[in-house]
N, C-alpha and C positions, 0 to 999 in steps of 0.2 A: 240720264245714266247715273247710277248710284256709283259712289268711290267709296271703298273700305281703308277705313285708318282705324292705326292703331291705337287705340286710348290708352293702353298701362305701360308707359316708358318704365321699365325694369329689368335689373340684373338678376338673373334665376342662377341658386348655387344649391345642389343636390344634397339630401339631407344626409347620406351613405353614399362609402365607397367604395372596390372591394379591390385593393391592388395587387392583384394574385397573377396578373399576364396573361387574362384568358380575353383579351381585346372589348372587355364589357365592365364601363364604370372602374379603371384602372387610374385615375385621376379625377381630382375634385378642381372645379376650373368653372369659373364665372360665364354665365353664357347673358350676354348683353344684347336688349333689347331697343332698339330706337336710340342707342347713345353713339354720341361722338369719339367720345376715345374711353380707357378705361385709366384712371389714376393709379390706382393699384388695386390689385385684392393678393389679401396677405392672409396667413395663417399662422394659428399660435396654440402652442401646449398648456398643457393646464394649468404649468408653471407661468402662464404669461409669455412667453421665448417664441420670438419670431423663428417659426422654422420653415417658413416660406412666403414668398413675395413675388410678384410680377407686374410688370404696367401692360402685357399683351394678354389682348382677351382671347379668349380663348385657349391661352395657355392653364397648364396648371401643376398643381402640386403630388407626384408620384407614390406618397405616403413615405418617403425618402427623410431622415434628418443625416447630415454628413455622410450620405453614403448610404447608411443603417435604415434597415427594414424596422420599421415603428410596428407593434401591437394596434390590438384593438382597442381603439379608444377614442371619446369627445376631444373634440378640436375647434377653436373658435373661429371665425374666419372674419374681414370686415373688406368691405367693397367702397371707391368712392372714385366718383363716375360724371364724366358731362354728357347733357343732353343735347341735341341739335340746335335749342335754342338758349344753351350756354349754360344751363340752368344746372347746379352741383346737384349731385346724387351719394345718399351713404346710405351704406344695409349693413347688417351685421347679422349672424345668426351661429350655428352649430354644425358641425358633419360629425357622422361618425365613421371611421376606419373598422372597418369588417376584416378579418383574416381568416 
């Protein structure tokens, strides 16, 4: 009998996101594959300015800074993640905020 594993231990983080409250892609949030916990995944404007953080996966960032509805715009993000066999994990990449 054949067993299916999964070969690509990775954190998927959506390249768009459109936080309008219509229940579709209203938060950008880390979706972890095959790991153990999630370190943080955090978000930053283009000034570099943390304006969001989490260590729960599957949580995520509202398009929210204190309160304020943020424009459309590039947003860095960076993920860092253990695997089941202990092993650290970091990604970093872009979203962009649709309005």
């Amino acid at each position: 009998q054949m067993v299916n594993t999964i070969k690509e231990v990775k954190v998927y983080v959506p390249t768009a996101f459109t936080p309008n409250n219509d229940g579709l892609n209203d938060v950008v949030k880390p979706i972890a594959v095959c790991m153990k916990q999630i370190n943080y995944f955090s978000v930053y404007n283009r000034w570099g300015e943390l304006v969001f953080t989490t260590r729960i996966n599957g949580q995520g960032w509202d398009g929210r800074i204190k309160g304020e509805l943020q424009g459309t715009g590039v947003y860095v993000w960076m993920v860092s993640a253990e695997d089941y066999t202990g092993k650290a994990y970091f990604q970093k990449g872009t979203v962009t905020l649709i309005r």
